[in-house]
Backbone as numpy.savetxt, mean C-alpha at the origin, in Angstrom:
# Nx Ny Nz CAx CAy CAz Cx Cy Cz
-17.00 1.40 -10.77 -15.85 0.57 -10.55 -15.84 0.10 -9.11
-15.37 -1.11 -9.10 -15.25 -2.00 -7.84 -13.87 -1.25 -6.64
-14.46 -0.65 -5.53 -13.41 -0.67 -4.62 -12.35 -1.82 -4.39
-11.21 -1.55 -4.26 -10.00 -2.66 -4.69 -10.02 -3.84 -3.02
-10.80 -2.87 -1.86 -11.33 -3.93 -0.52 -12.22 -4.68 -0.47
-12.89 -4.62 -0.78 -14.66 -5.08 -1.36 -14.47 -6.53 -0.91
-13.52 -7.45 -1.88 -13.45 -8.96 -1.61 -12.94 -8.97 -0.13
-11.97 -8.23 0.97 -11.74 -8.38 1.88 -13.19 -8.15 2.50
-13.57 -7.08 2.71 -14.25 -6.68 3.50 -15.63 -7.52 3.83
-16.02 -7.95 2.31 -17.36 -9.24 2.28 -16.67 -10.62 3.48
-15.55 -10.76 3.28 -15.17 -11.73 4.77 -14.79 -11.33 5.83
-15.11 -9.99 6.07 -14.64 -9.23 7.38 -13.35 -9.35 7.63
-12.59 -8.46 6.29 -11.02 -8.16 6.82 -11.08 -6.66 6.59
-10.45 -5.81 7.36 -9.86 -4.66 7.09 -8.74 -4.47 6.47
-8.86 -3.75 5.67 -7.49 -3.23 5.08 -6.86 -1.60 5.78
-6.08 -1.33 5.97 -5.36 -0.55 6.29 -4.12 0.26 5.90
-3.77 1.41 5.25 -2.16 1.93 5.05 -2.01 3.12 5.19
-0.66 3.23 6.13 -0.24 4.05 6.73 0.57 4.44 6.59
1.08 5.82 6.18 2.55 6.27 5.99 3.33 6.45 7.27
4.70 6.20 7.59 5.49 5.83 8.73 6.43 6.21 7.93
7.79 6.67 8.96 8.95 7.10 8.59 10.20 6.02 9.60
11.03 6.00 8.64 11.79 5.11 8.94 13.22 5.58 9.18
14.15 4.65 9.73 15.49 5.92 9.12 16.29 5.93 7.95
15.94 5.37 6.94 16.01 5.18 5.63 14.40 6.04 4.54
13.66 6.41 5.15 13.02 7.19 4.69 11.59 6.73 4.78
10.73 7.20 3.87 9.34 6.70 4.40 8.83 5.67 3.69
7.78 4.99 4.47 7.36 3.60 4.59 5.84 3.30 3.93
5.24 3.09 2.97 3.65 2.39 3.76 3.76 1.35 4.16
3.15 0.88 5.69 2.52 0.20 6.44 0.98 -0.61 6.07
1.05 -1.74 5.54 0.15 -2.13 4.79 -0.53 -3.43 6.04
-1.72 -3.31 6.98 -2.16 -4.30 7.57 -3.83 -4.62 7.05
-3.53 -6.08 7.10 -4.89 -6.95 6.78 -5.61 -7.16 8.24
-6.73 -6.90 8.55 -7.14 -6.88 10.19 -7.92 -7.40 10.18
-8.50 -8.80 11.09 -9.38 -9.93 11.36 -9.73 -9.89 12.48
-10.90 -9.52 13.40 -10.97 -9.99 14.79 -9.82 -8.94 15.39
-9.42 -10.17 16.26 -7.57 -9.63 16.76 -6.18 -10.54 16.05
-6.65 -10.76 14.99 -5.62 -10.83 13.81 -5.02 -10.36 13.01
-3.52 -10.46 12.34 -3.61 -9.46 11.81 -2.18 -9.25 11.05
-1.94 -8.70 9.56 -1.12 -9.53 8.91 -0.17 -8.03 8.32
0.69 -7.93 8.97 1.50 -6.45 8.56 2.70 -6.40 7.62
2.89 -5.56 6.56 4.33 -5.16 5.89 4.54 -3.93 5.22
5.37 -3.94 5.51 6.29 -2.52 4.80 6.63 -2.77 3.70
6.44 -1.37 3.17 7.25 -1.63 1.40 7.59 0.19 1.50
8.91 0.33 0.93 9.81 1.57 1.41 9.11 2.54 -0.47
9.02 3.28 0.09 8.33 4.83 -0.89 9.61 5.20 -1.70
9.93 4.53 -2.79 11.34 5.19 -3.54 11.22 6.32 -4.06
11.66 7.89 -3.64 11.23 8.84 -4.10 12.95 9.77 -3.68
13.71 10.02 -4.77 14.18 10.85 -4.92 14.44 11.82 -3.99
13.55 12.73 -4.05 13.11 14.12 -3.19 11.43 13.80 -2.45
11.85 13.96 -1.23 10.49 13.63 -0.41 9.79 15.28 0.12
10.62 16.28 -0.45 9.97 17.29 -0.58 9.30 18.04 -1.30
9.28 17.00 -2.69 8.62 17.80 -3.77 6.90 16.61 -3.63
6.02 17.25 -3.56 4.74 16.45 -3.22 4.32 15.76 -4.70
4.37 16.32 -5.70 3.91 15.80 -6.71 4.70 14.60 -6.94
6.02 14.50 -7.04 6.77 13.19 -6.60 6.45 12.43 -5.59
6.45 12.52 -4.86 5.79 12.31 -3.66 4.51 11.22 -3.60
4.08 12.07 -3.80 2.58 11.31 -4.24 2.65 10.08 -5.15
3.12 10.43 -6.29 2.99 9.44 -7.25 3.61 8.02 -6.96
5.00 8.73 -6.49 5.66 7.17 -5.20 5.24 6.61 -4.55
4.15 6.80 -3.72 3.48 6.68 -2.92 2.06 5.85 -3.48
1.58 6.51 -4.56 0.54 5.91 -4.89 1.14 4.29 -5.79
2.31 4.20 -6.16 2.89 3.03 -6.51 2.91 2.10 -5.59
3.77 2.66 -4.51 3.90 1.68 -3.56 2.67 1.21 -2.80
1.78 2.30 -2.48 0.04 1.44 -1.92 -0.47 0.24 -2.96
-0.13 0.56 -3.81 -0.75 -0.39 -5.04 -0.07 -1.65 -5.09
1.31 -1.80 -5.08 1.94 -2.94 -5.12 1.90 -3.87 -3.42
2.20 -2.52 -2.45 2.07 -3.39 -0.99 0.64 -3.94 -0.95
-0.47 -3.45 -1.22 -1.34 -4.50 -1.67 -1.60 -5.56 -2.05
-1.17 -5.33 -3.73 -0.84 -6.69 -4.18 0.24 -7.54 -3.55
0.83 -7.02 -3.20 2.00 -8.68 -2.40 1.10 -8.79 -1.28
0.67 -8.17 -0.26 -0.31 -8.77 1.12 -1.30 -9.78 0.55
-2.03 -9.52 -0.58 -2.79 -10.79 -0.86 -2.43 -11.85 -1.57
-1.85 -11.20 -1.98 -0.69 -12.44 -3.49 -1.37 -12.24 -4.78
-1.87 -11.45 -5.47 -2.30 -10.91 -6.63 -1.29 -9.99 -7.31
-1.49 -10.42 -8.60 -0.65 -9.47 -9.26 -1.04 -7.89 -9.74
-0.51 -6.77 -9.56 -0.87 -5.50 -10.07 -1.74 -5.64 -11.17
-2.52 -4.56 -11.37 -3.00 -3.99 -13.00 -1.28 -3.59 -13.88
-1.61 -4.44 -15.35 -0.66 -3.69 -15.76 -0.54 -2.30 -15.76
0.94 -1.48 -15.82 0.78 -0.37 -15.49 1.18 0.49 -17.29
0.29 1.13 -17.34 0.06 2.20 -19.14 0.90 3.55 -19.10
1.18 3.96 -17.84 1.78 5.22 -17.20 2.64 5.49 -17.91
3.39 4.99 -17.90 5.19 5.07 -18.13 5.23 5.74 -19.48
């Protein structure tokens, strides 16, 4: 399976995400990096309890997936989860 950077990276962009805390709670930090360019956003981790990790995680792995897709303008994989 195809790494989901692959098309960035063949034009020399970095992708980047970072968890950050906010005062509304925590954040990924999603930047596209060119040279010294460079294209940043937040999308907020909706999680209930930020102390239970298995929640946690899974919030988390939502929100990397979607702040993705909006930084490039692609739409998600449908999601089968639910």
């Amino acid at each position: 399976m195809d790494r989901p950077d692959r098309p960035l990276s063949k034009h020399g962009i970095a992708l980047v995400q970072l968890i950050e805390t906010r005062e509304f709670g925590p954040v990924v930090v999603t930047k596209l990096l060119k040279g010294e360019d460079q294209i940043v956003s937040e999308c907020p981790v909706m999680v209930a309890d930020t102390t239970k990790p298995q929640l946690f995680g899974s919030a988390l792995t939502y929100a990397r997936r979607y702040a993705l897709a909006a930084i490039v303008g692609i739409s998600a994989d449908e999601d089968d989860d639910a």
